[in-house]
N, C-alpha and C positions, 0 to 999 in steps of 0.2 A: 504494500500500500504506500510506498515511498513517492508517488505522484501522485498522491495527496495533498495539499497543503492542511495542517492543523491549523482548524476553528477556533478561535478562544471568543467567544463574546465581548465585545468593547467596552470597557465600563467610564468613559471619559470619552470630551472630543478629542483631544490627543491623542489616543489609542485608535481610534475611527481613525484618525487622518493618519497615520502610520500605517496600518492596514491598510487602507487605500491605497496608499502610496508602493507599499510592498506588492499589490496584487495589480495595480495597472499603469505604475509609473510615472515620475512626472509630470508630463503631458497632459494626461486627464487625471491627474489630479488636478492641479492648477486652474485644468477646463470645466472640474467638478464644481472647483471653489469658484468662477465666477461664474456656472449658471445660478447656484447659491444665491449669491448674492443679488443677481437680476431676478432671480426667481419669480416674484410679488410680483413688481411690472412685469413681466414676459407670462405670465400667467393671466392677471389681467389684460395684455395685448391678445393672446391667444384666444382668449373670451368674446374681447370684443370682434375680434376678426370674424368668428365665427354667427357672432350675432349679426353682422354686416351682411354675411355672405347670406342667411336664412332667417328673412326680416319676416314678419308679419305684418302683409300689406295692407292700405286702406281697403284694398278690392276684395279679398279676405273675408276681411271683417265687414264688411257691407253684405257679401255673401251669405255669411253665416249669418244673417241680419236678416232675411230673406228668406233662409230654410225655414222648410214646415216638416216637424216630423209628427207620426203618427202618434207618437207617446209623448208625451209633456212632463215629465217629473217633477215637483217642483223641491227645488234641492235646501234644504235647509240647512243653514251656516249659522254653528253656535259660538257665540265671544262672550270671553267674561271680560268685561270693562274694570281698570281700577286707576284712577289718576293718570288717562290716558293724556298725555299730550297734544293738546287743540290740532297741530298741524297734521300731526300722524294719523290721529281717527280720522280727518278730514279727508285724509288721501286715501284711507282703507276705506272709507263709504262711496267714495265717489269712484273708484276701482269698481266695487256693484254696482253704482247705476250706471257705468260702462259696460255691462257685458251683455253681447251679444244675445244670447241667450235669457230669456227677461221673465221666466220662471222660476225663480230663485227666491227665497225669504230669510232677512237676517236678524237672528233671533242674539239680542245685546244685554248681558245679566250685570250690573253697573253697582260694584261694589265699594267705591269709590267715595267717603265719608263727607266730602261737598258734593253741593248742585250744582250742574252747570255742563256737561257730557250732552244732556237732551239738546240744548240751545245751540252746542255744538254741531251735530246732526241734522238738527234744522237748515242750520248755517250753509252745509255740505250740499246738503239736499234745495238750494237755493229758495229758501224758507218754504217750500211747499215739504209736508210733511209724506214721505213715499209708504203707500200701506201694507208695501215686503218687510217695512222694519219693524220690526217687535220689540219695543225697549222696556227694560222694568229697573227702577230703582230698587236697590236691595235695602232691606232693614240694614244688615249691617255689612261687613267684608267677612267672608267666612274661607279665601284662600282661593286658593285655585281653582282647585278641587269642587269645594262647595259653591264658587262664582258660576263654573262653568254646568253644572248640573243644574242650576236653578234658572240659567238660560237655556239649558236642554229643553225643561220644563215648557217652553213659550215654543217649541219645535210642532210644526203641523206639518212637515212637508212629507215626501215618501222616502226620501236619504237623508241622513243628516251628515254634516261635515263641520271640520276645526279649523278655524285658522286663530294668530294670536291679532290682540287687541291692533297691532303696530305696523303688523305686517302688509302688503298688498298681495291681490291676486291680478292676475292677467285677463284683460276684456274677453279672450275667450276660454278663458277658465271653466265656465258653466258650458258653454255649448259643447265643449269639450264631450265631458262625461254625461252630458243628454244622449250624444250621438252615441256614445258608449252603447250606452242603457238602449237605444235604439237597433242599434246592433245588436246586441245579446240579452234579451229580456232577462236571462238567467244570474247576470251578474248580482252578487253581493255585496261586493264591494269594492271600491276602488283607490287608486291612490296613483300622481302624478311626478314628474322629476320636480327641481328647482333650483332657485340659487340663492345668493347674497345681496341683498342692496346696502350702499351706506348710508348714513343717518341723514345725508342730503338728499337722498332721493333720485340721485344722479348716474351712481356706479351701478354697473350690475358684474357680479364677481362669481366664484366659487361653484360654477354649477353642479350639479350632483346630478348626474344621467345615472338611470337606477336599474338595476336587475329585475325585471319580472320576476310574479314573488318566489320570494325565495326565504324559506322558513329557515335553515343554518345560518343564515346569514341575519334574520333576524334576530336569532337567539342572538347573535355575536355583537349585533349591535344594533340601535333603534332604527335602521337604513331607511324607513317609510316615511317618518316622521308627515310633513309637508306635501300633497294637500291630500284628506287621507277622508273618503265620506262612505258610509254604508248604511244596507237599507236601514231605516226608521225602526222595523219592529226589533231587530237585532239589538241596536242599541238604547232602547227602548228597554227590553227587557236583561239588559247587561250588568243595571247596579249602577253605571254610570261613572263618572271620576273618583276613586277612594285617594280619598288624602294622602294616607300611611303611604304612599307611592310618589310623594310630593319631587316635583323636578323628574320626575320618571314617570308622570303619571301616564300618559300617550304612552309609554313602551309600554307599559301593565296593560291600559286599555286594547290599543291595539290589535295584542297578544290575546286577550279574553273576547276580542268578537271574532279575531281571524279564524281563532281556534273551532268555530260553529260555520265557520264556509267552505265551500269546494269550489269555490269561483270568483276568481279575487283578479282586477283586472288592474293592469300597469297603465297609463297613459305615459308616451315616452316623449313627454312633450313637456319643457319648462312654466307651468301654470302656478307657478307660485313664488311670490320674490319675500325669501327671510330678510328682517331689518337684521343688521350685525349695532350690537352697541359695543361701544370701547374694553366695558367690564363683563361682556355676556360669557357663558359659559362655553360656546366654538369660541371665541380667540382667547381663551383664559381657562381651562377646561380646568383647574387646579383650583377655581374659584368656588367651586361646587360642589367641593367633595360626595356630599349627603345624598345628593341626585345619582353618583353612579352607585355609590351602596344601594339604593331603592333599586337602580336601575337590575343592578344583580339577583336582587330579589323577586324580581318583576318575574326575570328569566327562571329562574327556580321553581318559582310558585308553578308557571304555565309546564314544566315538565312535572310538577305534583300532581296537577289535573288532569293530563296527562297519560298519568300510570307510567311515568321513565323514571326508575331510577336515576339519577343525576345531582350531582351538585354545581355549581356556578360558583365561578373564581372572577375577580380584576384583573382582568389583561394587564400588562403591564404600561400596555397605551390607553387614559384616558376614556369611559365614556362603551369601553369594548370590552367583550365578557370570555370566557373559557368555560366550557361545559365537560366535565370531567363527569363521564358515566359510575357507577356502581353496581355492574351487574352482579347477583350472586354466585353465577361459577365459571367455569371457565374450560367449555367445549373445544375439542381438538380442532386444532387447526393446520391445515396440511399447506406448506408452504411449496411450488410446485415451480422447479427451476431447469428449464431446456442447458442443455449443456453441450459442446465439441469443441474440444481439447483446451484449450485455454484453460490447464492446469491452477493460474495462479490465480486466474478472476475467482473460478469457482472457491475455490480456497481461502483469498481472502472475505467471500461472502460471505462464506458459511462462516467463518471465525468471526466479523464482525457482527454476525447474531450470536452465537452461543457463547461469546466471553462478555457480552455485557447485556441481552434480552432479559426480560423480567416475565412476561408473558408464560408460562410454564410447559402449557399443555399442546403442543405441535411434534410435527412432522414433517423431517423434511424427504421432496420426491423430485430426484434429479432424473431428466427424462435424458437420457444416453441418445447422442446422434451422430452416429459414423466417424467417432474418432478414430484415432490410429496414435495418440501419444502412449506409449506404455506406463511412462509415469502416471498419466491419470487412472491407469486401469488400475494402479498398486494402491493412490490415494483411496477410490472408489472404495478397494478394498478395506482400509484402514476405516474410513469411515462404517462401515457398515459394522464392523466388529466393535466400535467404541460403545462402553454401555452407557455413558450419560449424554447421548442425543439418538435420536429416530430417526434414521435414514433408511432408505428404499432406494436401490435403482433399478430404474424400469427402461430397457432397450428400447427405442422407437422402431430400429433397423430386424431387431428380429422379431417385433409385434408385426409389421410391415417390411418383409423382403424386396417387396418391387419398389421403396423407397431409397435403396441402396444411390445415395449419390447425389440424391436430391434433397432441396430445400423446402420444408411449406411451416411455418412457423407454429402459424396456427392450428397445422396436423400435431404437430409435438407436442402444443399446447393442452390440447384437445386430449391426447393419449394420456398425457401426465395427470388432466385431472379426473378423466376414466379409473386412472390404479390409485386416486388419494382416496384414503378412508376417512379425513376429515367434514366436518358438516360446514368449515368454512373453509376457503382455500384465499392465498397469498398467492397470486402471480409474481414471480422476481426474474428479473435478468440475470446473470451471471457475471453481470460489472457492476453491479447494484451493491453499496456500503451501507449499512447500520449507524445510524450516528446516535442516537438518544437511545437510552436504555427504556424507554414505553412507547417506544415507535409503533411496534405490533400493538399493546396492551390499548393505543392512542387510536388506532385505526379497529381492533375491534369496536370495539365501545360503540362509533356509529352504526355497524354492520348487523349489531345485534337486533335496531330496531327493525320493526317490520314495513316501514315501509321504503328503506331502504336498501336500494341493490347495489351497490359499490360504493368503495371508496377510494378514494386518490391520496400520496402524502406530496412531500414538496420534497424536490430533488435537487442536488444541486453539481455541476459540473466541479473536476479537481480543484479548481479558481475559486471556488467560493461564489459562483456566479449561477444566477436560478439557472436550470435547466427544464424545471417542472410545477407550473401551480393550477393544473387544472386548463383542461385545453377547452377552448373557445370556436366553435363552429366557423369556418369560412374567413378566421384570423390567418392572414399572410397566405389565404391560400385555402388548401380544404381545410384545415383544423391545424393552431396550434398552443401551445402555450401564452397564456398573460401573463406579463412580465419576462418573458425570456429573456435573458442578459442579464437582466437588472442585476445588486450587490445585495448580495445573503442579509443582508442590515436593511434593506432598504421594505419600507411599507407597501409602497405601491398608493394608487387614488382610493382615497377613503379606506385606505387600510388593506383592501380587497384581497393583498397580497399576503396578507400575513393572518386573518382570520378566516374563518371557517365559513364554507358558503354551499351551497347548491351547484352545480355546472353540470353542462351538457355530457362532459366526458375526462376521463381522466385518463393518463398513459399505463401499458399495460406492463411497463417495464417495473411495476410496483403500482399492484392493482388487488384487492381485497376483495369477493363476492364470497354470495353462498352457494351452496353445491346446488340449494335446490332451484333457485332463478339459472342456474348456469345450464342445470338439462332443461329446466322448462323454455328458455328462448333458443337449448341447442349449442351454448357455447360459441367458440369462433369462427368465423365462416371461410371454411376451407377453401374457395375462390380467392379469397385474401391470404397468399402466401406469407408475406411479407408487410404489405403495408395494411393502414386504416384497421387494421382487424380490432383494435383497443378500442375503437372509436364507433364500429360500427356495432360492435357486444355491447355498450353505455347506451347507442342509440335503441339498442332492443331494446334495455329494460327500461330507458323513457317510454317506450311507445307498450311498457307494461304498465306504468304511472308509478313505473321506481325511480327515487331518488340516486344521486350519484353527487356522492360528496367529497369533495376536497375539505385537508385539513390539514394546516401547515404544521403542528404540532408534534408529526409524524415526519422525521428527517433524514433522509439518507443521501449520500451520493451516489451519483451516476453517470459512470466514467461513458459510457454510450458510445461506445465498441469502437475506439479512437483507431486502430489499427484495422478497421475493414473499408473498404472501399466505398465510395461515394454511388449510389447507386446510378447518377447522371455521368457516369466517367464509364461505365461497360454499356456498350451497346444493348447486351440482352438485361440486359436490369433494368435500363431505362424504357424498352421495351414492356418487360414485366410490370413496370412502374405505372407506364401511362396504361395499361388497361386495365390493372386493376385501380386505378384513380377513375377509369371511368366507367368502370362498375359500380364502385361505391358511390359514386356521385348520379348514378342513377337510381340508382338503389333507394337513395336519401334524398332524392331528389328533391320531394314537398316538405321537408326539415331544413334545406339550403334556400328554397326560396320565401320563406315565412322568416327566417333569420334566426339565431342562436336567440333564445328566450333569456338567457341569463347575461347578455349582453345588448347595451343599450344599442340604437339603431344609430343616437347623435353621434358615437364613437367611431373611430378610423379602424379600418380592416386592414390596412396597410401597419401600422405600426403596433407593436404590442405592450405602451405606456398606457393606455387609456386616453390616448392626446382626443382632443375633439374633432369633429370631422366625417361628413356626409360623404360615400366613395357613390 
């Protein structure tokens, strides 16, 4: 394993920029340190460029001014009011009587110990009083919590929705999610992208283009937040805002109506502009402590309702949680690893599991493929006599004679987990490293639920550079990793990189399922010799209504077979290449033109940062 580089985790920026510097040189360090520094502007440039290029026109909006649809919903918007600042209410009502869509009622719960909010609204309202707005002075201020329920209260509409007292929404915010609900009568509920505005009313900053939902990633962090409405009886009969969730209350909520739908719809469209204040809790996350302890408990409670075992930990970033399962036992798991000759890969594999794995109850099943090193056949040997690990080897070449010679990945695949006797099986390469000792123990834990069919960890090349977090439909091509390249340190947009989420698909080179989704969709598809085969086994068991999780907390390296040849540089490879690319891309065909669900549409396909950008 001597072309490795050893990981120490940075505890200082010091130690970060040394490591930099050791792992990419001068050069980009230096170019590291002044994207840094331009960072802020050039992120706001990039924003704005974007917003330039994909305006929302007057013609648009006159348009949708002009649609008639058959259903009418009238979308009900709860605010609690408390010493709202004259200017700011003024522009978040008059935001409503902008929108298109003129179905809408906003219901304002004004807890706020002066008079003087109503005459505000009037103001807004160009003294004519609008009879969408519902307003009630409260007796007293009873907190967020109790503000925002007591304007529930004044709710008649058929969806109710939240936005905060300060905020704005977009003129076509409402027409938005009518058209939604016109589309798909079935919908429950909905929820939109958005971004940052500053206190002047002027910037628009930080967009957050969002995952279609995606429940891991909720638990991981409140990702829906913003603008977020569901039907009426749901939340009606929810209980409503509980205090004890105070600064988390929306994760708690959320979490308590999502948990009673099967139809939860994304709008991938920026309908909603968060005000940012100086002291808010995004630019000062450390000002709030209390919020993210609720915020953990929020996550807890809903895996208690639940029936998951699990506990909920503080990330160690801010605001982002860790779900640490507690299952009761600990079912064999057959870890199942193709292998020809490459004496030291397999070697050092199998070592960096068995001198530091916590995980107890496995097996491992090396599928033998036409070696000819003698040494591996004596290791083979050794191996199989050792009594504290469980090895198998299973010949591909004399299960199959007429294979003598040839390569199908997926056939070996396929054979190895034919002979594991485990109920869950570990896909691994043979260049594949162990880095954390509950790597396996980290990746069962999600496998065990039922409604998930795989899992992914995060991988990472000799350099310390991602290799693998979870691959992304029609990224750079048919499928590839987000964040590829990036630095083993690095978050990625909104974290996405480093916590735990939902994805289309994850690489098979360290890939988790159970035995029993693995015969019922069939395993790998033997037409797939070589490629796509990882990607097209994830897309079964979506199109089972399984989940396939990535989870970075599961670490390994993956030196990803540096010494074999590029398959564009052999005629017959490249060959083999493009038609099984266009098989699977036929195959998949109505999954590629619908777009990857866990991936926003604003986003570039071209690069794998999350940069912004319509292809």
């Amino acid at each position: 394993m001597s072309e490795i580089k050893e990981y120490k985790e940075p505890t200082n920026k010091i130690e970060k920029g040394l490591m930099y510097l050791q792992h990419y040189g001068i050069k980009q360090t230096v170019a590291k340190s002044f994207r840094k520094a331009i960072g802020h502007d050039q992120e706001h440039y990039s924003y704005r460029k974007f917003l330039k290029a994909h305006p929302t026109t007057a013609e648009e909006l006159d348009k949708q001014r002009h649609t008639v649809f058959t259903y009418n919903p009238v979308i009900s918007i709860v605010i609690p009011l408390y010493n709202t600042p004259e200017r700011f209410l003024t522009e978040l009502i008059q935001s409503f009587e902008k929108q298109t869509y003129t179905h809408w009622q906003l219901c304002l719960g004004d807890g706020s110990p002066k008079e003087g909010l109503k005459d505000i609204i009037l103001n807004a309202t160009d003294g004519k009083w609008d009879d969408r707005i519902v307003y009630k002075k409260l007796e007293g201020n009873t907190g967020i919590a109790g503000n925002t329920n007591e304007a529930m209260k004044l709710a008649t509409g058929d969806f109710i929705g939240f936005t905060d007292h300060d905020d704005l929404i977009t003129e076509d915010a409402m027409f938005y999610i009518a058209k939604a609900l016109n589309e798909d009568n079935t919908i429950e509920a909905l929820y939109s992208d958005e971004d940052k505005i500053d206190m002047d009313s002027k910037e628009y900053f930080l967009p957050h283009f969002k995952s279609d939902f995606n429940i891991d990633l909720l638990c991981s962090h409140n990702y829906i937040t913003h603008l977020f409405v569901a039907r009426a009886d749901l939340v009606k009969a929810s209980g409503g805002i509980k205090s004890e969730f105070d600064g988390a209350q929306d994760h708690d909520f959320d979490l308590r109506i999502l948990e009673q739908c099967t139809n939860i719809y994304h709008i991938p469209r920026v309908l909603y502009h968060w005000r940012t204040h100086p002291a808010s809790t995004a630019d000062h996350p450390e000002a709030k402590m209390y919020a993210y302890e609720n915020g953990r408990r929020a996550v807890e409670e809903h895996y208690r309702r639940i029936g998951i075992p699990a506990r909920v930990e503080l990330d160690t970033h801010l605001g982002y949680y860790r779900t640490v399962y507690e299952w009761p036992d600990t079912p064999l798991l057959s870890v199942v690893i193709p292998n020809m000759n490459h004496l030291s890969d397999i070697r050092d594999c199998i070592d960096s599991i068995t001198d530091i794995n916590v995980y107890t109850n496995l097996e491992f099943v090396i599928v033998e493929n036409n070696s000819t090193d003698k040494a591996l056949f004596d290791y083979y040997r050794e191996l199989e006599l050792r009594n504290d690990i469980n090895v198998r080897i299973v010949d591909f070449t004399k299960a199959f004679p007429e294979s003598k010679g040839s390569f199908n990945f997926s056939a070996l695949v396929n054979y190895g987990v034919s002979q594991a006797k485990g109920e869950y099986i570990l896909l691994l390469n043979n260049d594949t490293r162990m880095i954390n000792d509950k790597a396996i123990t980290e990746m069962m834990g999600f496998i065990r639920r039922e409604d998930v069919g795989a899992v992914g960890a995060r991988l990472y090349y000799g350099n310390n550079t991602v290799q693998h977090a979870g691959l992304i439909i029609g990224l750079g091509g048919v499928a590839n990793s987000q964040f590829l390249g990036s630095g083993r340190e690095q978050v990625g947009y909104f974290y996405r990189s480093t916590c735990v989420q939902d994805l289309s698909a994850v690489t098979g080179a360290c890939l988790l399922t159970k035995k029993s989704v693995w015969d019922e969709v069939g395993g790998f598809d033997e037409q797939l010799a070589v490629a796509f085969n990882d990607v097209d086994y994830c897309l079964k068991l979506r199109s089972k209504d399984k989940l396939v999780v990535y989870t970075p907390f599961s670490e390994w390296y993956h030196l990803e077979s540096k010494s074999r040849g590029l398959d564009h540089e052999d005629p017959s490879k490249k060959r083999r290449m493009d038609e099984e690319t266009e098989y699977f891309m036929s195959k998949w065909k109505d999954y590629y033109e619908a777009g990857d669900p866990y991936y926003n549409p604003n986003l570039s396909l071209k690069k794998f940062d999350y940069s912004f950008g319509r292809e």
